[in-house]
C-alpha positions in Angstrom: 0.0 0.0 0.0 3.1 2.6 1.1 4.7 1.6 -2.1 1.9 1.6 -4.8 -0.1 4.6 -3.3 0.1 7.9 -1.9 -0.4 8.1 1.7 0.1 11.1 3.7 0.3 11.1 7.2 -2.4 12.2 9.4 -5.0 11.7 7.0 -4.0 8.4 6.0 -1.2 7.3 8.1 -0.3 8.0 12.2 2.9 6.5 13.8 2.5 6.2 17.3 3.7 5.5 21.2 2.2 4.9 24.5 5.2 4.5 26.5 4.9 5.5 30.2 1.3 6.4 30.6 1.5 8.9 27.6 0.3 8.5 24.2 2.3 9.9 21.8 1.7 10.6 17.7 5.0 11.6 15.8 3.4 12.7 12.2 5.8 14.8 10.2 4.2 16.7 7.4 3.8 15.1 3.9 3.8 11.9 2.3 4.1 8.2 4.1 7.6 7.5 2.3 7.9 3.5 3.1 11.4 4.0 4.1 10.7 6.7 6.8 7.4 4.8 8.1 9.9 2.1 8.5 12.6 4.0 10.4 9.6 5.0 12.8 8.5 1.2 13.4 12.2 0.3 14.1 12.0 2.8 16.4 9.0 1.2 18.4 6.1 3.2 16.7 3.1 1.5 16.0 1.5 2.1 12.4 -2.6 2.7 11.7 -3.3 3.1 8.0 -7.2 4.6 8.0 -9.6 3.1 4.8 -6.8 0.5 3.8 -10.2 -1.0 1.6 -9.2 2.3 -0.9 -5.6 0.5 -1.7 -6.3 -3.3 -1.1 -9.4 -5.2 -3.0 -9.4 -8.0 -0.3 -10.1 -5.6 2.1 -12.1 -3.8 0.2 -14.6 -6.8 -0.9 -14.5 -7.4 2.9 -16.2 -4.2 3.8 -18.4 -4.6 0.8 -20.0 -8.1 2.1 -20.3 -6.8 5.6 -22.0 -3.5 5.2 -24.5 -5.6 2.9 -25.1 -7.9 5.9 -24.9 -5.5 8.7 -27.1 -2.4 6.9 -24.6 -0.1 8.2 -21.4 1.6 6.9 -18.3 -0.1 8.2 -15.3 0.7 8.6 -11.6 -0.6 8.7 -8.1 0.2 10.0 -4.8 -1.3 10.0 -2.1 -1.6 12.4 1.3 -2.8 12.7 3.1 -3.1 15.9 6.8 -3.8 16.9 7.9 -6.5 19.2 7.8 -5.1 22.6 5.4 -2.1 22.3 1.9 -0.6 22.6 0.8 2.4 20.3 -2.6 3.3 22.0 -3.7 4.1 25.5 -6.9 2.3 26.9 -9.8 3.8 25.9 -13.3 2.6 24.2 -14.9 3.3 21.3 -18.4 4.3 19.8 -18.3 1.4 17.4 -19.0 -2.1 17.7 -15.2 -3.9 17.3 -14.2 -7.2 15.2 -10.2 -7.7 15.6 -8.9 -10.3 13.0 -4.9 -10.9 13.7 -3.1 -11.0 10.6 0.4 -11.7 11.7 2.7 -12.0 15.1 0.9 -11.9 18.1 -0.8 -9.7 20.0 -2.0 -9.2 24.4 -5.4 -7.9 24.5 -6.5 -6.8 27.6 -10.4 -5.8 27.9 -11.9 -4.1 30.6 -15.7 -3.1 31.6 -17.0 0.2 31.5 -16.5 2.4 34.5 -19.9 3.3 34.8 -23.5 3.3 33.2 -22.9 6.2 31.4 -20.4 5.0 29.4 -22.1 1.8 28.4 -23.2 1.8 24.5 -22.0 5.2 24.1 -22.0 7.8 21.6 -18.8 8.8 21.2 -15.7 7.1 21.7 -13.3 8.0 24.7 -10.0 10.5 25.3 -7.3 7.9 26.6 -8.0 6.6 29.9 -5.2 6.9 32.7 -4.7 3.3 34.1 -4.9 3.9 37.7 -8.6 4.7 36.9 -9.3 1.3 35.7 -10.5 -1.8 37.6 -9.1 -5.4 36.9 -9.7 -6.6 33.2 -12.3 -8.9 32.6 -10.9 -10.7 30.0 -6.9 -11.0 29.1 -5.8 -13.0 25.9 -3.1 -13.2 22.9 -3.8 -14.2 19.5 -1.0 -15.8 17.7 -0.1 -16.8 14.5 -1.1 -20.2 15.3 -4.5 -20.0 14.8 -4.5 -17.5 11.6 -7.9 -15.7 11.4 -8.3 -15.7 15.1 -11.0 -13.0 15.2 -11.9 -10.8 18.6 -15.0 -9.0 19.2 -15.8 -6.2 21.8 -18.7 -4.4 22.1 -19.1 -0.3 21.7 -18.2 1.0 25.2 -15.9 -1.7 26.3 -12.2 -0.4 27.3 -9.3 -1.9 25.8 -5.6 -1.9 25.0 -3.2 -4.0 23.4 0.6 -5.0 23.2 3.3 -7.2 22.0 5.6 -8.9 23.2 9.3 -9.1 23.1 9.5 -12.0 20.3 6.7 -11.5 18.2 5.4 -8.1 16.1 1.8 -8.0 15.6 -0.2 -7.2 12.4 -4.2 -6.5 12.7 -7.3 -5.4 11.0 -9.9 -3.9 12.9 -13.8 -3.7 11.5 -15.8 -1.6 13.3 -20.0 -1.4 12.7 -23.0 0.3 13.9 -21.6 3.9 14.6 -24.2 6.5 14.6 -26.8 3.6 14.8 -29.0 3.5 17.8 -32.1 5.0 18.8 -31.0 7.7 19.6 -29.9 8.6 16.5 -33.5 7.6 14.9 -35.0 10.0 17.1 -32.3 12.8 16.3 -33.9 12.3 12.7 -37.5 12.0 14.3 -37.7 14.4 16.5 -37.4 17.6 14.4 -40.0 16.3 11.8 -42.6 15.5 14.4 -41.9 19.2 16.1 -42.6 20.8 12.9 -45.8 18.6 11.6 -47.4 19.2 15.0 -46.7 23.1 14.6 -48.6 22.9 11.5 -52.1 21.1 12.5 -51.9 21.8 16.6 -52.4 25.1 17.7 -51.4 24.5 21.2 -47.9 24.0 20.0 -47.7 27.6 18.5 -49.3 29.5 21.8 -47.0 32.5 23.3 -45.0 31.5 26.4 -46.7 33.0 29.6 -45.4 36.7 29.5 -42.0 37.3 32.1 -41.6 33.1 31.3 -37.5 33.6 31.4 -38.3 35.4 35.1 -39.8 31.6 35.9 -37.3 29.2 34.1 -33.7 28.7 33.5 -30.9 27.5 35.9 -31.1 30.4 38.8 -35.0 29.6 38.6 -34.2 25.5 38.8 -35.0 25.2 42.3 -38.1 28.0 42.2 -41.9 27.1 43.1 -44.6 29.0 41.9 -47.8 28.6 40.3 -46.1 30.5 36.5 -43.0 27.7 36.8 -45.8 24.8 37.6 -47.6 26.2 34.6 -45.2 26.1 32.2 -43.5 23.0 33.1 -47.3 21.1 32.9 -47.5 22.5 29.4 -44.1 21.3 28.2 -44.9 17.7 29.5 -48.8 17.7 27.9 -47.3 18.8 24.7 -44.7 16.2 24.7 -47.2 13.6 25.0 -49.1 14.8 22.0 -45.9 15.0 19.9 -45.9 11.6 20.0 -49.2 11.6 17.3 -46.3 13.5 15.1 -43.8 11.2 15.3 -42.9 9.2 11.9 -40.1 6.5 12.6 -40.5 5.8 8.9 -39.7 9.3 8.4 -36.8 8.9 10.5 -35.6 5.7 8.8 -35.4 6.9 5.3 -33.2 10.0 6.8 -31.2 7.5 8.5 -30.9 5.5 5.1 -29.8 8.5 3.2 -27.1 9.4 5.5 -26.1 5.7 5.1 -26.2 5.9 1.4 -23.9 8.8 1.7 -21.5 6.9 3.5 -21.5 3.8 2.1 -19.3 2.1 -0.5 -20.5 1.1 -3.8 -21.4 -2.4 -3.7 -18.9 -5.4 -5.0 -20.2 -7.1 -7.6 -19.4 -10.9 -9.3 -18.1 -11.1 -12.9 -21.6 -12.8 -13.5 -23.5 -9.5 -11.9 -20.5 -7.0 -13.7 -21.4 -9.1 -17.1 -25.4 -8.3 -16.8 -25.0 -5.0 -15.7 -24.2 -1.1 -16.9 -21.0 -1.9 -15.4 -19.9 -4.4 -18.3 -23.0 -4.6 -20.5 -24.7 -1.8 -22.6 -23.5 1.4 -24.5 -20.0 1.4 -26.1 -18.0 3.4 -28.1 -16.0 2.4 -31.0 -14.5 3.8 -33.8 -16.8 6.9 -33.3 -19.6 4.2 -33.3 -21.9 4.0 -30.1 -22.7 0.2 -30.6 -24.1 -2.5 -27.9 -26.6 -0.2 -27.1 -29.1 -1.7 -24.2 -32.4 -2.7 -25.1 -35.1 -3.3 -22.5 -38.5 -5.1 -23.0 -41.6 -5.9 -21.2 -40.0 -9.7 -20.4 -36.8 -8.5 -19.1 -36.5 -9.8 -15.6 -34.6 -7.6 -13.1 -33.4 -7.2 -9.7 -31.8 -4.3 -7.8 -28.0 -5.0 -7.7 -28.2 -4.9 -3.6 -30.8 -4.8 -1.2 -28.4 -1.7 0.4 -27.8 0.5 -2.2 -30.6 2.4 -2.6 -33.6 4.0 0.0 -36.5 5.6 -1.4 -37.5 8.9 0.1 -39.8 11.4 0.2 -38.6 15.3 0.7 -39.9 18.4 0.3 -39.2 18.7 -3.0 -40.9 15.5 -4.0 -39.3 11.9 -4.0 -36.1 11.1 -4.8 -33.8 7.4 -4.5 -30.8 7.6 -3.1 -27.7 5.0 -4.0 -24.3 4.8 -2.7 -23.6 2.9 -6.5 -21.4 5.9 -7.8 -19.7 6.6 -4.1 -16.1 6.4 -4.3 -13.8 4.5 -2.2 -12.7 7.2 0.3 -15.4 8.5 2.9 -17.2 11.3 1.2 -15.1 11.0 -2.1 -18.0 12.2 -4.0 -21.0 13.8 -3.8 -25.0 12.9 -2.4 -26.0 10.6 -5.1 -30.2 10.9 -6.0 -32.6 10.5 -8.8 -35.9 12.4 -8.9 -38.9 10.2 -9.5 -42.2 11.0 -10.1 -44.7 9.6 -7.8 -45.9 6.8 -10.3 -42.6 5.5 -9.9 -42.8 5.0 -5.9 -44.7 1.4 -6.6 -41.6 0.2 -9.0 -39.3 1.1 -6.5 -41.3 -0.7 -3.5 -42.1 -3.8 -5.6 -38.3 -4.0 -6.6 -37.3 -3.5 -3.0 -40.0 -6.2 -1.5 -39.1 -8.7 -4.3 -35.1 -8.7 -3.7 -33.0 -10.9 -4.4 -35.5 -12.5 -6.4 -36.0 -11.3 -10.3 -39.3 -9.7 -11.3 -40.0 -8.9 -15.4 -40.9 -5.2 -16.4 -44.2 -6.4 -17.6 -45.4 -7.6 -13.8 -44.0 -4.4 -12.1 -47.3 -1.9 -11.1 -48.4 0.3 -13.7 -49.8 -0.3 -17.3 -47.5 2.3 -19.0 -45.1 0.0 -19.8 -42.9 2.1 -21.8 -42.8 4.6 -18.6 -41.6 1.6 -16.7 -38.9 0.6 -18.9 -37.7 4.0 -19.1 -37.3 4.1 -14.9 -35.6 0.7 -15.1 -33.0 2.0 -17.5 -32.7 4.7 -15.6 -31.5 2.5 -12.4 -29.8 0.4 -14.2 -27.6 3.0 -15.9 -26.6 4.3 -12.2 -26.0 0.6 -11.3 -28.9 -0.1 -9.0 -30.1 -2.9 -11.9 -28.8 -6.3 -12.6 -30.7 -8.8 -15.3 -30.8 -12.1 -15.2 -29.1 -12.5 -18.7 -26.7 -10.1 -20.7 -29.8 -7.3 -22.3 -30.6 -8.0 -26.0 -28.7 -5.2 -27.8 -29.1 -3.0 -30.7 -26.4 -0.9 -33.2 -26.7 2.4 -33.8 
């Protein structure tokens, strides 16, 4: 990867020490020259390459089958270690954790969280001095061994890691399910519902009592009067009703446009390249467009993934949203969407209720068959489409 690509440091490479309590990163400016990233490991710096799925395709179709699976964006990091040494301070993160050793061997030490505030949480931790940790709960050491050996910690669990004297260590980590909990559906929810229920409640657009900031706020916290007991009674009744506001489907689709953002475009087989806009269709040759795809009533299609689109409705009218065109890096490129007309809502949902299985042009809803066919071609020429067979083609 050092040799074939261009990392920089920082954004795709950190050398680093935790040696005596302190955590250390020793990023110079510029480039990761392999030479220089070297002289740092021999010098007991620990390497983390970030997104090493944008530089190696195993990785890379690794991520691909797992974010399928998990309906989440995941992500990936590498890191090398020198015999002898640890590069990270205990801490835990806000993602959920799969370690798969590589090479070497490597002492894991896993602790509890402190307290119930920093179970499941939503962010990940500052390093954690170790005189304000308890026992570990679990110790081990993978080992070459058993290659594969694979070690999963939940979001919120404290860990740190080190070789020892004999044996570097080499290790992927996955990590899943960041920014995916309920609290983060009602992040999305919340706001809608506040702003449908200002539109058909009038108790939800009513003046505050008049003085209200001489009744509430933290100098008033502790105050008792009949205004404070008012206005507090309100905020409760009207959160109850917001509850007839509240669209977790709403929520979802926001939630499955962010992911769509995020995710990477899906891996497909040489079969699924071979019947899709990815191999088949439109060519140019000689100044010739030839090979030009062709789409009938009797065409049976599929969408490429069940996670690479999400249908949903804005202000503006409906749109589908596909991570299909994403690049490998994180935010490479921009929000990918295609306007639809309402008529096309039912070929979406039928496409999207049928997956994996194939469903002809001719059975999707609607009778305007050559509207339907044109929707299809537009999904497929954006990737969301596979066929079961290479399309019949025409010359032009």
């Amino acid at each position: 990867m050092l040799r074939e690509n261009l990392l920089y440091y920082t954004k795709n490479v950190d050398v680093v020490t935790y040696e005596k309590g302190e955590r250390l990163t020793h990023n110079p400016e510029g480039r990761a020259i392999p030479a220089n990233v070297w002289d740092y490991y021999m010098n007991g710096c620990s390497v983390r390459i970030m997104n090493p799925h944008t530089y190696n395709q195993k990785v890379r179709d690794l991520l691909s089958t797992l974010q399928e699976y998990f309906g989440t964006m995941v992500g990936v990091n590498v890191y090398l270690t020198p015999a002898g040494s640890q590069g990270f301070a205990p801490h835990y993160d806000d993602i959920e954790a799969f370690v798969m050793q590589l090479e070497g061997r490597k002492h894991w030490k896993i602790y509890a969280p402190r307290n119930k505030n920093e179970e499941l949480p939503r962010y990940s931790s500052p390093n954690i001095p170790r005189d304000e940790l308890q026992a570990p709960i679990k110790e081990l050491t993978l080992h070459t061994l058993h290659a594969g050996d694979l070690l999963y910690f939940p979001r919120g669990f404290i860990h740190e890691a080190s070789t020892d004297a004999e044996a570097h260590s080499l290790h992927i980590t996955v990590s899943v399910y960041q920014n995916t909990s309920y609290v983060d559906l009602l992040e999305k929810l919340l706001p809608n519902a506040i702003k449908k229920a200002s539109e058909n409640d009038i108790s939800f657009r009513k003046g505050l009592p008049l003085n209200y900031l001489s009744h509430v706020g933290m100098i008033h916290s502790n105050k008792k009067s009949p205004e404070r007991t008012e206005i507090l009674n309100s905020v409760k009744e009207l959160m109850h009703k917001l509850v007839d506001y509240a669209s977790v489907d709403i929520a979802a689709d926001q939630m499955g446009r962010k992911f769509m953002y995020e995710a990477l475009p899906p891996n497909l087989s040489v079969s699924e390249k071979e019947r899709s806009s990815k191999e088949d269709g439109d060519r140019m040759e000689n100044g010739i467009v030839k090979n030009i795809a062709s789409f009938s009533p009797d065409t049976m299609v599929r969408f490429t993934r069940y996670h690479t689109q999400r249908l949903v409705a804005e202000e503006s009218g409906v749109r589908i949203y596909y991570c299909t065109e994403n690049a490998n890096v994180y935010h490479g490129e921009e929000e990918q969407f295609l306007d639809l007309d309402k008529s096309s809502v039912d070929t979406i949902t039928a496409l999207q209720s049928i997956y994996p299985q194939y469903i002809s042009i001719e059975e999707l809803p609607g009778k305007d068959q050559i509207k339907k066919i044109q929707i299809i071609s537009d999904l497929w020429e954006r990737g969301l489409i596979v066929t079961n067979e290479p399309l019949e083609i025409e010359d032009e």
